[in-house]
C-alpha positions in Angstrom: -10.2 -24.7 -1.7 -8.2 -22.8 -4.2 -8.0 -18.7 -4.0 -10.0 -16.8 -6.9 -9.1 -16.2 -10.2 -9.7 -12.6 -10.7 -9.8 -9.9 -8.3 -13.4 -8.7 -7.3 -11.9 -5.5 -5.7 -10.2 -3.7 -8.5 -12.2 -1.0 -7.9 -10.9 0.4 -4.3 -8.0 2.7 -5.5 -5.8 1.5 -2.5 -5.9 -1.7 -4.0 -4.9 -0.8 -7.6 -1.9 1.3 -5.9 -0.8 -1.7 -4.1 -1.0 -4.0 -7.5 1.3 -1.2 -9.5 3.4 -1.3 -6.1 4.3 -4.7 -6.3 4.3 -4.8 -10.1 7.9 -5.8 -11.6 8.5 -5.2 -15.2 5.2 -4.8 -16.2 3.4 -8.2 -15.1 0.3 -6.4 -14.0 -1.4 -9.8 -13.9 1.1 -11.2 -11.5 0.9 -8.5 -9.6 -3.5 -9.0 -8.8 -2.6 -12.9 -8.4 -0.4 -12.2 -5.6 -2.8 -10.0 -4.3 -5.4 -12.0 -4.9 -4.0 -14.7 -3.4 -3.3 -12.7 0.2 -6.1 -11.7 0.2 -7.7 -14.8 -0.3 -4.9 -16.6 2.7 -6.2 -13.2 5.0 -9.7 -14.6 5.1 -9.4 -18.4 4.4 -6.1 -19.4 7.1 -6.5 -16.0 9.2 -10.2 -15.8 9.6 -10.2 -12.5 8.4 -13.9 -11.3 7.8 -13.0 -8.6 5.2 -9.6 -8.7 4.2 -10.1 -5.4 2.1 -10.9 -3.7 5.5 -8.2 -5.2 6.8 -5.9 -3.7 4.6 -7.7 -0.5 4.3 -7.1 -0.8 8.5 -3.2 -1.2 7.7 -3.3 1.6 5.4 -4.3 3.9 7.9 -2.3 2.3 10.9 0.9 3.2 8.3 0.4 6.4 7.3 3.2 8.7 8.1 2.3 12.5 9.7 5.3 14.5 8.8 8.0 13.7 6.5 11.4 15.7 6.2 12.5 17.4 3.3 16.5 18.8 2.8 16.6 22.7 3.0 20.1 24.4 2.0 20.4 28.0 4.8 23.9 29.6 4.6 25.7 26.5 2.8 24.7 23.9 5.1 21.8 21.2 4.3 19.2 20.7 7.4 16.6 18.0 7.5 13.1 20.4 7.8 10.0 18.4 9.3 6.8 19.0 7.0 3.5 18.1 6.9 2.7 14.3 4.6 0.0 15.3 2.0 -3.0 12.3 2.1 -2.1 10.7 -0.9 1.7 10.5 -0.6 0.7 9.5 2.9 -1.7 6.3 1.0 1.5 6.0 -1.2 4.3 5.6 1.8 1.8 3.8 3.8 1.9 1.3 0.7 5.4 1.1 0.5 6.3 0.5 3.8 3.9 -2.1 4.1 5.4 -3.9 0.7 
């Protein structure tokens, strides 16, 4: 069996974001085939029942709680622990998994 030609999930968001996060130079397209075609090895070699769950699963497994931003006090730099805001924790989450 061959995977699909387009994508029939290009309306989840997380999905999108992981298509422009594997994007080089612009080739959108080759971007959704490659996604396309995991998704489409997740459920046809790994018996995955919904792959976009899956993923969506992944996601959440991923997400980062705090993240440390640089903070100058008295001329030195120290590494200050902050909360991850929920859509730069989607966005890292992506990343890592990339």
């Amino acid at each position: 069996a061959r995977p699909p030609a387009m994508s029939v999930h290009l309306g989840d968001p997380v999905i999108s974001k992981l298509v422009n996060i594997i994007m080089l130079s612009g080739k959108k397209t080759a971007a959704q085939r490659i996604v396309d075609r995991s998704m489409w090895i997740l459920k046809s070699e790994f018996r995955v029942a919904s792959p976009v769950a899956f993923l969506h699963d992944a996601v959440d497994a991923a997400k980062p709680i705090m993240e440390t931003r640089s903070v100058t006090r008295g001329g030195k730099r120290y590494q200050v622990p902050i909360p991850c805001p929920p859509a730069r924790q989607t966005s890292l989450s992506l990343k890592f998994i990339r």
